[in-house]
C-alpha positions as CSV (number, residue, x, y, z in Angstrom):
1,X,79.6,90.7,82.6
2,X,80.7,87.9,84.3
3,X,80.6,87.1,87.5
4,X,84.6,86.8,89.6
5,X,83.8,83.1,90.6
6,X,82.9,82.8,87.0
7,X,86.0,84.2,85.9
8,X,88.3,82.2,88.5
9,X,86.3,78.7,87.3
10,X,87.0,79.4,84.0
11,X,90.7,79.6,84.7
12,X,91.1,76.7,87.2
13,X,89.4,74.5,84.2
14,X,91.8,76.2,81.8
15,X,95.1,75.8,83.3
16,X,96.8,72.4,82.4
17,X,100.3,70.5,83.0
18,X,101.6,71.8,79.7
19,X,101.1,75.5,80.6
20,X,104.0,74.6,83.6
21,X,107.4,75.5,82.8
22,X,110.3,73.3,83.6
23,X,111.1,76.3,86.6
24,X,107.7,76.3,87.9
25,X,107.1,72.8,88.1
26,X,110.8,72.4,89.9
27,X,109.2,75.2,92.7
28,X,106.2,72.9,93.2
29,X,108.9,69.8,93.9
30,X,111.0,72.3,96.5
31,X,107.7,73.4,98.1
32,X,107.0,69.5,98.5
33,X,110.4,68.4,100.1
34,X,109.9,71.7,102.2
35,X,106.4,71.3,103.3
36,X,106.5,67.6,103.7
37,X,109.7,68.1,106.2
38,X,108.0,70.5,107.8
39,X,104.8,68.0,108.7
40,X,107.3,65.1,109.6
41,X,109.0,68.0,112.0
42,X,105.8,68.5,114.0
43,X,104.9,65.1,114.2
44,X,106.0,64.5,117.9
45,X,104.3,67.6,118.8
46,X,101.5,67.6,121.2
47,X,99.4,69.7,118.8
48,X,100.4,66.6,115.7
49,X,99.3,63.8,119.0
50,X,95.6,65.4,118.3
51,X,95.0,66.1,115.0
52,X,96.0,62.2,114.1
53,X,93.6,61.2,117.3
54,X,91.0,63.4,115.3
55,X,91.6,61.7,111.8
56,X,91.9,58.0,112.8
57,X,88.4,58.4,114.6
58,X,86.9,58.2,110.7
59,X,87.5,55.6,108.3
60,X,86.5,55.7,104.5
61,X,86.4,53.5,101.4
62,X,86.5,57.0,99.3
63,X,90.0,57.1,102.0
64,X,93.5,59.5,102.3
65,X,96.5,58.3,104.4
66,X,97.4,60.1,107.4
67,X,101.1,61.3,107.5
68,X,103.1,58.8,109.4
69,X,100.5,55.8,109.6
70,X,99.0,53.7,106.8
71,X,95.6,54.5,108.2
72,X,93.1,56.2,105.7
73,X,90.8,58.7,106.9
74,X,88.0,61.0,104.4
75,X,89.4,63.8,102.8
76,X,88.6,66.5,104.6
77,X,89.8,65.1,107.5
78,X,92.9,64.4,106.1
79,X,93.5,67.4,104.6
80,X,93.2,69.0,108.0
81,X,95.3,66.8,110.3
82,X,98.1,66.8,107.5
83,X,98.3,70.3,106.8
84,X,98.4,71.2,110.6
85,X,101.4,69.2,110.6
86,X,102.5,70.9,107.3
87,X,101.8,74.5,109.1
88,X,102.1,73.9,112.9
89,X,105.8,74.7,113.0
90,X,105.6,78.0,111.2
91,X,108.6,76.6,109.3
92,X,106.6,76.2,106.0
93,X,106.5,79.0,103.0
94,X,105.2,82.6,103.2
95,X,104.4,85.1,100.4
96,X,103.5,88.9,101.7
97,X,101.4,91.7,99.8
98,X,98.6,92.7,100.8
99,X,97.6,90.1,102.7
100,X,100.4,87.4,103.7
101,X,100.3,84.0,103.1
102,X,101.7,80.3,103.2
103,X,100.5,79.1,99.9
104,X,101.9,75.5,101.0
105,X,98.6,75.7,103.1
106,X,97.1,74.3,99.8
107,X,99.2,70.9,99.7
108,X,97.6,69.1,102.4
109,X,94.7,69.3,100.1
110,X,96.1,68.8,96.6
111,X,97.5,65.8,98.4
112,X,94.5,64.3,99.6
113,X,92.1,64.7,96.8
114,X,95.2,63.7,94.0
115,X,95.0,60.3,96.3
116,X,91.5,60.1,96.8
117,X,90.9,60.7,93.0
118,X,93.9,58.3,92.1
119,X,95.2,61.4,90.3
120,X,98.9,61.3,88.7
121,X,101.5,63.3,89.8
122,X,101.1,65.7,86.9
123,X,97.7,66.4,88.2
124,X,99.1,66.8,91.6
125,X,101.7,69.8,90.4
126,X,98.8,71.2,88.4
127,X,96.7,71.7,91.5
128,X,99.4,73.0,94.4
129,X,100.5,75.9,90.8
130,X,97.0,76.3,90.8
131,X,96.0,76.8,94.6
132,X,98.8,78.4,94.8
133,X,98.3,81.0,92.1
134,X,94.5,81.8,93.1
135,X,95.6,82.7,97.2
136,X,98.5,84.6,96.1
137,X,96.4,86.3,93.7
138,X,94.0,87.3,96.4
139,X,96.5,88.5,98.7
140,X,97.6,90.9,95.9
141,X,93.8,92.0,95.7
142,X,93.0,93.0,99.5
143,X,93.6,92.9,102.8
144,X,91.6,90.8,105.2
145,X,93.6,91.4,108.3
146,X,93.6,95.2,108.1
147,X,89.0,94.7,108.3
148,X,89.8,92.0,110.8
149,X,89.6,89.0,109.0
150,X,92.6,85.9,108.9
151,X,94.3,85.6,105.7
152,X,93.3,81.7,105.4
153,X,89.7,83.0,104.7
154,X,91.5,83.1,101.1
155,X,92.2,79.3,101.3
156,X,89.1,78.1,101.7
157,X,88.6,79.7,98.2
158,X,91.8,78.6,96.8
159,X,91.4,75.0,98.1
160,X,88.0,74.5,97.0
161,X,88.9,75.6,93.4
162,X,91.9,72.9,93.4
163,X,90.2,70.2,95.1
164,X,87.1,71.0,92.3
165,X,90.0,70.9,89.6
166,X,91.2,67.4,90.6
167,X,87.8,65.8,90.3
168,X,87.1,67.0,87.2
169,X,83.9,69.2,88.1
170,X,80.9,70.7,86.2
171,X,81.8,74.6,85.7
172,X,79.1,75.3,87.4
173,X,79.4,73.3,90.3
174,X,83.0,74.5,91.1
175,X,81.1,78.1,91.4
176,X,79.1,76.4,94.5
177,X,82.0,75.3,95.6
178,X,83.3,78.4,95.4
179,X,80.4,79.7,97.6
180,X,79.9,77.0,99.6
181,X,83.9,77.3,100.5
182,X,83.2,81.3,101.3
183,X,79.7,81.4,103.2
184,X,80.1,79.5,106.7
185,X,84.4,79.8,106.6
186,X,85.3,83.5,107.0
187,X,87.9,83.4,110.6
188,X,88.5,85.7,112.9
189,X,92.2,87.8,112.9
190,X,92.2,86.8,116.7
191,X,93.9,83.6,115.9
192,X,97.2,85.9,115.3
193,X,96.7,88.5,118.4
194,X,97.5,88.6,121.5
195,X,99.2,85.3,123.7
196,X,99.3,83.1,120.5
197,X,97.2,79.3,120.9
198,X,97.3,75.9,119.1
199,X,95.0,77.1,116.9
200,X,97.7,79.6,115.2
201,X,98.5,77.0,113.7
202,X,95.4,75.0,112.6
203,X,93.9,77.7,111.3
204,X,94.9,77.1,107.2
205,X,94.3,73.8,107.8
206,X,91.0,74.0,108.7
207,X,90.0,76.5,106.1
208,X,91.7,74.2,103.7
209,X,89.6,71.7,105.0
210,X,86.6,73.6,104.6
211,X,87.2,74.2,100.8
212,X,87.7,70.4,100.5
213,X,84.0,70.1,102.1
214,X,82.8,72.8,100.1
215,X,83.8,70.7,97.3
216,X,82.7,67.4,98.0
217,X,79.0,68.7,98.7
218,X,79.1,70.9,95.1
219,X,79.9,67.6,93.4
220,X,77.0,66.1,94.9
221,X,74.4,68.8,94.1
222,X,74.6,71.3,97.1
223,X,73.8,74.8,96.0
224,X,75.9,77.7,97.3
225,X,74.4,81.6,97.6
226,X,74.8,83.3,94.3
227,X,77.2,86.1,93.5
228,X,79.3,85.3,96.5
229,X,81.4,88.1,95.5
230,X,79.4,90.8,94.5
231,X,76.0,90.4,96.2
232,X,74.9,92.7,98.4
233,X,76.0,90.7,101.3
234,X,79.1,89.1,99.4
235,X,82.5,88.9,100.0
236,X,83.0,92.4,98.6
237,X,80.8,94.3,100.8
238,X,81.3,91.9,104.1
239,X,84.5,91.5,103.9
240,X,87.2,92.8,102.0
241,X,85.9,95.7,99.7
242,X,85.6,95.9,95.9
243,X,88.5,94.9,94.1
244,X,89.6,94.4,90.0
245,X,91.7,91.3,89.9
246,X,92.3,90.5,86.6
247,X,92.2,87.2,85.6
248,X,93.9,87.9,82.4
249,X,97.3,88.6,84.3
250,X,97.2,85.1,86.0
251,X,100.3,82.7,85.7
252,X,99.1,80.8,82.5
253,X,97.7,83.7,81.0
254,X,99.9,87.2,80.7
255,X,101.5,86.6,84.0
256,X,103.9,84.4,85.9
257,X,103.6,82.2,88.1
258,X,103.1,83.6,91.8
259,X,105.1,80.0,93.7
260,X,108.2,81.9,91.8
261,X,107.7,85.2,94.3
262,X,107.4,82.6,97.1
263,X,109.6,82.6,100.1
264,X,110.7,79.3,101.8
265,X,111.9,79.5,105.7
266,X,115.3,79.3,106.7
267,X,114.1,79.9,110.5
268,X,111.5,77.8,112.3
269,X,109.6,81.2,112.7
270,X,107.5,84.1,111.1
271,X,108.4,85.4,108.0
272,X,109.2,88.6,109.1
273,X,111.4,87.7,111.8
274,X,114.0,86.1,109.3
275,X,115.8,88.5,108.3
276,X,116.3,90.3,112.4
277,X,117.4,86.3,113.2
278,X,120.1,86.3,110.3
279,X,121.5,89.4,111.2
280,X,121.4,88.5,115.2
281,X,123.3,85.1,114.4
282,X,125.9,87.0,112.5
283,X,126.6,89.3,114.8
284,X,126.8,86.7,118.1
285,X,130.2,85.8,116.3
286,X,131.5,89.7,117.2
287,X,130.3,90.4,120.8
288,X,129.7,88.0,124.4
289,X,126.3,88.2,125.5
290,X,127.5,89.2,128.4
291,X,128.7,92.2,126.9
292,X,125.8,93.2,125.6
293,X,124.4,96.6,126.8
294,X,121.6,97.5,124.7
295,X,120.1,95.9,121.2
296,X,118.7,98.4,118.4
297,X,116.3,96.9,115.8
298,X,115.1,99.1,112.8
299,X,112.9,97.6,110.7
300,X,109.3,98.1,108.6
301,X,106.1,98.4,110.3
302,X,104.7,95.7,109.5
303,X,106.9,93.3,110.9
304,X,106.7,95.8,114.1
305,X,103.2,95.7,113.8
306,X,102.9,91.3,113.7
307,X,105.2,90.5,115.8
308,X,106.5,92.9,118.2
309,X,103.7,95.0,118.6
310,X,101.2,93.4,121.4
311,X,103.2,93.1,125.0
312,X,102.6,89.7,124.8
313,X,105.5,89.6,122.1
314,X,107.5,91.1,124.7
315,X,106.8,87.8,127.5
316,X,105.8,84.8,125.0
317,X,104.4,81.9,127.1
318,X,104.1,79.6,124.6
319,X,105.7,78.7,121.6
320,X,103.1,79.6,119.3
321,X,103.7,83.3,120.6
322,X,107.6,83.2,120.5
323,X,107.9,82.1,117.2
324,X,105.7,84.9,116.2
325,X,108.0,87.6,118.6
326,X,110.5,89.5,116.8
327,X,112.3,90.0,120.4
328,X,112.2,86.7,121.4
329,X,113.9,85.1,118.0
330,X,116.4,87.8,117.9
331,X,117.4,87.2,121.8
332,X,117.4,83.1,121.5
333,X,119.8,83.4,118.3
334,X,122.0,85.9,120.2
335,X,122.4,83.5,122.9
336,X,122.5,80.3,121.5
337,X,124.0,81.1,118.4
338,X,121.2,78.9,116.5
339,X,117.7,79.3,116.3
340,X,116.1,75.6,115.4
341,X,113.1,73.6,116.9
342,X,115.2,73.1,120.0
343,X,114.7,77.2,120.4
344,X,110.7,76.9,120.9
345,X,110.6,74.5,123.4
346,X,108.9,75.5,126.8
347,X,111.6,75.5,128.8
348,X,114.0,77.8,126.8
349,X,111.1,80.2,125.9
350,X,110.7,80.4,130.0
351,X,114.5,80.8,130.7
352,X,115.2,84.4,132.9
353,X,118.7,84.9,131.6
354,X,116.8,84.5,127.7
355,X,114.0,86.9,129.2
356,X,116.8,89.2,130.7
357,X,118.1,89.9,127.0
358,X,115.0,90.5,125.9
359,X,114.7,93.5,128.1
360,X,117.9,95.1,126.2
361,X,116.1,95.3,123.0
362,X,114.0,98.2,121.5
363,X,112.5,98.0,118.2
364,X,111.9,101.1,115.9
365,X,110.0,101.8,113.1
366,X,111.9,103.4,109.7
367,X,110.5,104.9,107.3
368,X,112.3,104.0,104.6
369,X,111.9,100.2,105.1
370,X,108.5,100.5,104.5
371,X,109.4,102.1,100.7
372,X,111.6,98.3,100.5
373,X,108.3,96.4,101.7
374,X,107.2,93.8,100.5
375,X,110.0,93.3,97.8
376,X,112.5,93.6,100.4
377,X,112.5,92.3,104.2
378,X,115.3,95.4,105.7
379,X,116.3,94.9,109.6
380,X,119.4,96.7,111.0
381,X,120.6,95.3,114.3
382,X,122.8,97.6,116.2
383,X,124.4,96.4,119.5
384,X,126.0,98.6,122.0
385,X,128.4,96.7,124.1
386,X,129.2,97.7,127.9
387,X,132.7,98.2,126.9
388,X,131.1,101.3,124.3
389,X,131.7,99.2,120.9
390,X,128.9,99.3,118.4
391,X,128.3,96.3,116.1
392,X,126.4,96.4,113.2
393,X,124.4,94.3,110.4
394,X,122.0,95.0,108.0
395,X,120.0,91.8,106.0
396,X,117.5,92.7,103.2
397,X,117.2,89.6,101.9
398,X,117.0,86.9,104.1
399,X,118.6,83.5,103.7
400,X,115.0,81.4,101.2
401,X,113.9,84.8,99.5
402,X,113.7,84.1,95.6
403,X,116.4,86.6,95.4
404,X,118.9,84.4,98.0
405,X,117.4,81.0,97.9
406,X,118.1,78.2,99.4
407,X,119.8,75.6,97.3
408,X,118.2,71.9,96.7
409,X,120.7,70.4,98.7
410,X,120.1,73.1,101.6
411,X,116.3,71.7,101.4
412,X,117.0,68.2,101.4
413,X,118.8,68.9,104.5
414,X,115.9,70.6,105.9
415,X,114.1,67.8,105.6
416,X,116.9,65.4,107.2
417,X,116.7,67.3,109.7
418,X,113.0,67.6,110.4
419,X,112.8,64.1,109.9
420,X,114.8,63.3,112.8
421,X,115.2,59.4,112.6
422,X,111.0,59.3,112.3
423,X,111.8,57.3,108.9
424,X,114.7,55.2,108.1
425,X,117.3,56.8,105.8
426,X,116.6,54.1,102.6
427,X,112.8,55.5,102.8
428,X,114.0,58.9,103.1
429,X,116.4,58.5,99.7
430,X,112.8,57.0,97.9
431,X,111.2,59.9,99.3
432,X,113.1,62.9,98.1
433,X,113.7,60.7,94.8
434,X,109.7,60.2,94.2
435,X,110.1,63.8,94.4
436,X,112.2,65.1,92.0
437,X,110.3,62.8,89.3
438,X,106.6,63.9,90.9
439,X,105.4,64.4,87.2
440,X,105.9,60.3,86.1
441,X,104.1,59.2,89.6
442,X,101.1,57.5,88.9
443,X,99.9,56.9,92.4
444,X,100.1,59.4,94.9
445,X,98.8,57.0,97.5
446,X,101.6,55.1,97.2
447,X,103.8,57.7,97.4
448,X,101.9,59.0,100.8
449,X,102.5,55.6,102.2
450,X,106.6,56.0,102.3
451,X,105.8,58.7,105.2
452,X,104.5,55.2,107.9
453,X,106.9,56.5,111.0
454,X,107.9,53.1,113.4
455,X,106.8,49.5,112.6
C-alpha cells in the first residue's frame, strides 16, 4: 500500500490548469485581489517595518521581490516577509472544520517560487488551487489544536507540495520535501492563547516559509525521514492521530474544489467574530450606547472557546488580542458604528468608555449553534436598553461566506481601501487588471513589481 505522502505526490504532479473550472480559477483571482490588499493594508505596520528589515538583509541572483520595493530577496525569505503582510491583519481568508484555516497563507509562496521559477500565471493559479486544496484537506482530516498543536503545522505541508509542483520536482523528491517540510516545523497552539503577540500573525508565514525550505533542500538531494506519516514517530502517532483522507475525493478527482467552501473577511478580525460584528453594527442603528443596559450574545462553542474564552479576551492590550476578542469587536462596532483598521489601533483598544461596554456583555453557549457549525456561523445579539426595550438580531451567514459573498466590486474596494494612497490609482487599475487576466501573464515578476509603494 502506499504510503500518504505518496498518495498526496501523486496528486500534486497530477493536477494541471485544465482540470480548473472557469469558477475555480475566478476564486483564485478574488483570493489574489483580497490577499494582496490585505499585505498592502499592513504595510505601515510596525510588525510589516520588520519583516522587510529581515528580507532586504539577503540578496539573491535565484531572487523574489518584496511587496512594496523592487528589492529581491531568496525565496524563503520572501515568502515569509510577504505572507506576514498577507496575514498580519487577520483580514485575509478563513475556512473552518476540523481544524481552521487561512488557505491564502499559501500565496505568499505560490508567489515567490512562480517568480523565482519564471512560472506563467497559469502555473501560478495551479499552485494557490493546489496549496489550497491539500491544507483544506487536512483540516477536514484532524484536529491539531484540540492535541495542542497550531493549524499552520498543515502549511508547511501544503506549501512544500506547491512550491515542489512549481519547480517541476522528481516524485520522489517532493516526498522529502514532504518530510523535510513536517520534521523540524510542528508549532506550538500558544501562538493563539492567552494575551495575543506579533507572532499571531507570523506564524503561517513562517511555516510557509519552512515548506519553501523544505523544498529547496529536496531539490538539491536532502533526504527527509521516511514514512513521515505513519512511522512509529510520524505525524500520525505525534501529532494528530490516524486518519483516512482519501485522495480520490480531492478537487480534480471526485471532489470539488475546497477555495469554493472558502470564506473571505468582511471584518478586519477573526472569523468567528464576523458574524457577532454584523449583527452589532445593525443593531447600533436601533438603540444609543448610552442606552445600553446589558448585551446578550448566543453563539457556538467554538467561537466562545477562540475568542472569548481566556480573560485576556475580556481586557485585550494589543491588537493582536482584540481582533481575536469576540467582546471587544462586538463593543467597538456598537460604538463606532464601523469596525475597520482604525478600530485596532492602540489607543481605541485602550479607551475606558470602549472598555466600559465591554463590561455589559455576557456571552453564552447554545447548543443548537453547535448542530449549524461549521456550515453555518449563528450569533444572536440581544440588547436590553435602560429604558426596558429589547433589540434583537440574529446573522448566520455573515457578510464573505460562499453562501452571501462579497461581490467583485465589493473586493476591489477592499483593496482601495487597504491600499490607502500606498500606490498611485493608474498602478492600482494595472493591478486589479493583471488580475482578472492572471492565466495570460507570463511574468509574475513583473507583475510583483507594480506593488513598488513611494519613488
Amino acid at each position: 500500500m502506499k504510503t500518504f505522502s505518496e498518495r498526496l505526490t501523486e496528486y500534486a504532479a497530477s493536477l494541471e490548469f485544465s482540470n480548473l473550472s472557469p469558477e475555480v480559477v475566478h476564486e483564485v483571482k478574488r483570493r489574489l485581489i483580497d490577499s494582496l490588499g490585505c499585505a498592502l493594508g499592513a504595510y505601515r505596520s510596525e510588525l510589516g517595518k520588520i519583516v522587510m528589515r529581515v528580507g532586504q538583509k539577503a540578496e539573491s541572483t535565484y531572487g523574489v521581490t518584496l511587496l512594496g520595493s523592487y528589492q529581491k530577496t531568496t525565496p524563503d525569505l520572501a515568502t515569509f516577509a510577504n505572507g506576514a503582510l498577507i496575514r498580519y491583519l487577520d483580514y485575509n481568508d478563513t475556512y473552518l472544520s476540523k481544524e481552521p484555516a487561512h488557505p491564502s497563507d499559501n500565496i505568499s509562496a505560490a508567489l515567490a517560487l512562480a517568480e523565482a521559477e519564471k512560472g506563467d500565471g497559469k502555473a501560478l493559479i495551479t499552485a494557490i488551487i493546489l496549496g489550497c486544496e491539500v491544507q483544506c484537506r487536512l483540516c477536514d482530516a484532524a484536529s491539531l489544536r484540540e492535541r495542542g498543536w497550531d493549524h499552520v503545522a498543515y502549511v508547511s505541508i501544503s506549501s512544500a507540495i506547491l512550491a515542489s509542483r512549481l519547480m517541476n520536482m522528481e516524485l520522489e523528491k517532493v516526498e522529502h520535501a514532504i518530510a523535510l517540510g513536517i520534521t523540524p516545523n510542528i508549532p506550538l497552539r500558544q501562538t493563539r492563547v492567552g494575551e495575543l503577540s506579533m507572532w499571531k500573525g507570523c506564524a503561517a508565514a513562517n511555516a510557509a516559509r519552512n515548506g519553501v525550505f523544505a523544498a529547496l533542500l529536496a531539490r538539491e538531494g536532502m533526504t527527509g525521514p521516511s514514512e513521515i506519516f505513519e512511522g512509529e514517530k510520524g505525524f500520525f502517532k505525534q501529532i494528530t492521530g490516524p486518519f483516512d483522507l482519501k485522495i480520490e475525493d480531492f478537487g480534480g478527482k471526485g471532489g470539488n474544489f475546497k477555495i469554493l467552501d472558502t470564506y473571505i473577511k468582511q471584518y478586519p478580525s477573526e472569523y468567528h467574530s464576523q458574524a457577532a460584528v454584523e449583527a452589532a453594527l445593525e443593531l447600533r442603528k436601533e438603540i444609543e450606547i448610552e442606552n445600553i443596559e446589558v448585551i446578550n450574545i448566543e453563539t457556538y462553542d467554538t467561537c466562545v472557546d477562540i475568542i472569548a474564552g481566556d480573560k485576556e479576551k475580556w481586557n485585550p492590550k494589543t491588537r493582536e488580542t482584540a481582533d481575536h476578542s469576540l467582546p471587544y469587536c462586538v463593543a467597538v462596532a456598537l460604538c463606532d458604528g464601523v469596525v475597520g483598521l482604525g478600530q485596532f489601533a492602540e489607543e481605541r483598544i485602550k479607551d475606558p468608555d470602549l472598555q466600559k461596554i465591554m463590561t455589559k456583555i455576557k456571552v453564552m453557549r447554545n447548543p443548537e449553534h453547535n448542530k449549524q457549525y461549521p456550515e453555518a456561523f449563528p450569533c444572536v445579539i440581544e440588547i436590553k436598553s435602560k429604558s426596558g426595550e429589547t433589540f434583537t438580531k440574529t446573522v448566520t451567514y455573515p457578510k464573505g461566506h460562499p453562501k452571501n459573498p462579497l461581490t467583485d466590486s465589493e473586493l476591489e474596494e477592499k483593496f482601495n481601501t487597504l491600499n490607502s494612497g500606498l500606490i498611485n490609482d493608474d498602478t492600482v487599475n494595472e493591478i486589479i487588471d493583471n488580475i482578472w487576466r492572471l492565466e495570460t501573464l507570463k511574468d509574475i515578476g513583473s507583475f510583483m513589481r507594480l506593488f513598488k509603494v513611494g519613488k
